[in-house]
C-alpha positions in Angstrom: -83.8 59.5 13.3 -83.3 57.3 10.4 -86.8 55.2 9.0 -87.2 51.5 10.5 -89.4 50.7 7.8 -87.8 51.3 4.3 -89.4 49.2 1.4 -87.4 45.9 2.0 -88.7 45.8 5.3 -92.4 46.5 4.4 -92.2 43.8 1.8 -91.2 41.8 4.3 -93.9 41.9 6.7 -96.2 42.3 3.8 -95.0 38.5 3.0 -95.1 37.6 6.9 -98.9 38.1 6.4 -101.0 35.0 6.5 -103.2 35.9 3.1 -106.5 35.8 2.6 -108.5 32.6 1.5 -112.3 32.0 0.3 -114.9 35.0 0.8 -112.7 37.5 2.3 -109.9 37.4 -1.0 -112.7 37.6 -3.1 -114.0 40.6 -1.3 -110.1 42.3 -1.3 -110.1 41.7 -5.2 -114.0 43.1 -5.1 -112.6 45.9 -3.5 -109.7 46.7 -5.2 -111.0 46.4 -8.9 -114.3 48.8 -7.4 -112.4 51.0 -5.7 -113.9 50.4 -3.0 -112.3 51.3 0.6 -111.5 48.5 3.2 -109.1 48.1 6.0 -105.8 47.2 5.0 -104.3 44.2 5.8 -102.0 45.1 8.3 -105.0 47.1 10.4 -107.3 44.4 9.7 -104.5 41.3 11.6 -104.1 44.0 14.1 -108.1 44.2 14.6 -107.8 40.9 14.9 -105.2 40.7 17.4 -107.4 43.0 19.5 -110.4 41.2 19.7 -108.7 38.2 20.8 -107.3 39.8 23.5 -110.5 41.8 24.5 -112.7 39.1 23.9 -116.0 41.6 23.8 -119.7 40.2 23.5 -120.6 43.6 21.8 -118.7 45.4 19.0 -120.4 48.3 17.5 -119.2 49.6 13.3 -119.2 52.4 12.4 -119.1 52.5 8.5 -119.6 48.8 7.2 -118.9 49.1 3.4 -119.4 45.7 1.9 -118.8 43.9 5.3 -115.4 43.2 4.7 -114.6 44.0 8.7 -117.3 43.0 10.4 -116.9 39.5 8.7 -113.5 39.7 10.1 -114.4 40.5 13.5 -117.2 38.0 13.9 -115.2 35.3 12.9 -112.6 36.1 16.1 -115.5 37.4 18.3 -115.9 34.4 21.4 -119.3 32.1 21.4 -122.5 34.8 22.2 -121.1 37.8 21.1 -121.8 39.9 18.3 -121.1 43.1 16.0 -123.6 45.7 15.1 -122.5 47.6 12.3 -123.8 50.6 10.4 -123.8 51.5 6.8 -126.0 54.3 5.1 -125.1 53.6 1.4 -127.9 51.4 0.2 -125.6 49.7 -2.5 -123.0 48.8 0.0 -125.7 47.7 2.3 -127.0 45.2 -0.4 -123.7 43.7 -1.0 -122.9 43.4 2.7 -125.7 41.6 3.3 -125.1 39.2 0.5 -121.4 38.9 1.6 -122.4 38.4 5.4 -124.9 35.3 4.2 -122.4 33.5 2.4 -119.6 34.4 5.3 -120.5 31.3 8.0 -120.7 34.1 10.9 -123.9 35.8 9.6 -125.9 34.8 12.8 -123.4 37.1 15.1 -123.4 40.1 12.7 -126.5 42.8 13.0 -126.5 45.5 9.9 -128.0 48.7 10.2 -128.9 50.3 7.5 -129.4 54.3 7.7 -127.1 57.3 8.7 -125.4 56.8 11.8 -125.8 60.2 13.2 -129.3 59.6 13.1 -128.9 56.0 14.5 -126.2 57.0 17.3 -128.9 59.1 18.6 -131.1 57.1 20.5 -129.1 53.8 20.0 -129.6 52.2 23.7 -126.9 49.6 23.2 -123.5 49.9 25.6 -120.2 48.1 23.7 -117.0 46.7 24.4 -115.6 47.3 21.5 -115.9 50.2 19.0 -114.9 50.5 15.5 -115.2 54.4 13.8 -114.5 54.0 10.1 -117.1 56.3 8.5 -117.2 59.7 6.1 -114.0 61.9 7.0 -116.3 64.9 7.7 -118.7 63.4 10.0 -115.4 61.2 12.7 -116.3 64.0 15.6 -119.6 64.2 15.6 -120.1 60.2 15.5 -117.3 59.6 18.1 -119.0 62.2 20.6 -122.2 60.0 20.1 -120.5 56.7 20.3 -118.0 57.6 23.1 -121.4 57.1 25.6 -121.9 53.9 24.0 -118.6 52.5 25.2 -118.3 50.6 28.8 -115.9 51.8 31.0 -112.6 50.1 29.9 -113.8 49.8 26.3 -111.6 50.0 23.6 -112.9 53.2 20.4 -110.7 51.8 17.3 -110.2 54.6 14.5 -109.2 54.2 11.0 -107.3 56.6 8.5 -105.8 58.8 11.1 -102.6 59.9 8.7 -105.2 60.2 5.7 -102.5 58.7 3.2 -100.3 60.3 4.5 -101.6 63.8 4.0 -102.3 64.5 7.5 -98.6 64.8 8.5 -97.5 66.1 5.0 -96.7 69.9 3.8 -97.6 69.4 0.5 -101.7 68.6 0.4 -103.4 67.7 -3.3 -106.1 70.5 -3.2 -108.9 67.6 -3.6 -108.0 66.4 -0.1 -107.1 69.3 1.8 -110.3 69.4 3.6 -110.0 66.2 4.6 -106.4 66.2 5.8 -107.4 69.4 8.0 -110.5 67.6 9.3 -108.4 64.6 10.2 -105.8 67.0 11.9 -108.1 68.8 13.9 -109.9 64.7 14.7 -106.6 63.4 16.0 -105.8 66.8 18.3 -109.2 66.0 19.8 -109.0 62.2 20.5 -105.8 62.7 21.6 -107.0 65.1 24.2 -110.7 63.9 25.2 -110.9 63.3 28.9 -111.9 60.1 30.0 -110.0 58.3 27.2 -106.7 57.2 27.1 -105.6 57.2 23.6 -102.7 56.7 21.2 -102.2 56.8 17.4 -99.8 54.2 15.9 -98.1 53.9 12.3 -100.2 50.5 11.0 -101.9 50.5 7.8 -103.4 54.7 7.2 -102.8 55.5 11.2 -105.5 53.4 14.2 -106.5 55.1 16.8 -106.6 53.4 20.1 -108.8 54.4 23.2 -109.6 53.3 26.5 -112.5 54.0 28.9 -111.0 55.1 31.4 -114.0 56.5 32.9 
């Protein structure tokens, strides 16, 4: 089977793309000249895409960063609802905050700072919507304690499924082959958890999509 998207093609969806204006570009170029991690633009219109259509009054974050996403989602999110979101770098944190003042949907976003596993816990909150973007090592422990968190016909969103690539790929730099294998063994057991029905699709590093099903 020949490739349907070669590099004209991706430049040309990468024009498609409505670009960024105002806080969130200058959070991209914050990113970029940091090195700092954030969804990519294609996974982050597709985020959007999905909260529209779900319409949930409670997102949960897993993994905030500077706040890049959950700004995104709060501005699509209907009137009342809101997005929790959890970081446990205290830097991040800081600039999170200070990028979720100056965003105009601050009063709809809920930061929590500390280590999610410890916050998943005894979190009592149910979502509709759940976003797992957190530390590689850590994606099945915090999806089996978020997967109770999720109402029945709630959507779990997963980023960085094909790990640059390196999850599908023969030929693993050393630095990430822990990682890749991690991510390997992640996607065999979303794929496969009962009560889920989920898919993996080719946007941005590879989103996972699951449903509550049960």
């Amino acid at each position: 089977m020949s490739e349907i998207l070669k590099e004209d093609q991706q430049a040309y969806l990468d024009e498609l793309l409505i670009p960024s204006t105002g806080l969130l570009a200058e959070m991209e170029s914050f990113a970029a000249e940091k090195g700092i991690p954030i969804l990519d633009k294609h996974a982050s219109a597709f985020l959007e895409s999905l909260i529209l259509i779900k319409k949930p009054t409670a997102v949960l974050e897993i993994g905030t960063a500077i706040g890049y996403s959950a700004i995104r989602i709060a501005k699509n999110l209907p009137e009342g609802a809101s997005v929790t979101t959890i970081e446990k770098s205290k830097p991040n944190t800081e600039l999170a905050l200070s990028y979720i003042q100056r965003s105009g949907v601050g009063e709809k976003i809920r930061l929590l700072g500390g280590d999610a596993l410890d916050i998943l816990e005894t979190h009592p909150v149910k979502y509709d919507f759940i976003f797992l973007d957190a530390d590689k090592e850590d994606y099945k422990r915090l999806f089996d304690l978020s997967v109770p968190l999720l109402k029945p016909g709630g959507v779990m969103f997963v980023d960085n499924l094909l790990w640059h690539g390196y999850a599908a790929s023969a030929k693993v730099p050393e630095k990430y082959k822990r990682s890749a294998e991690l991510i390997k063994e992640f996607n065999d057991y979303f794929l496969s958890f009962p009560g889920l029905s989920s898919r993996i699709i080719s946007v941005g590093d590879g989103l996972g999509i699951g449903v509550k099903t049960e």
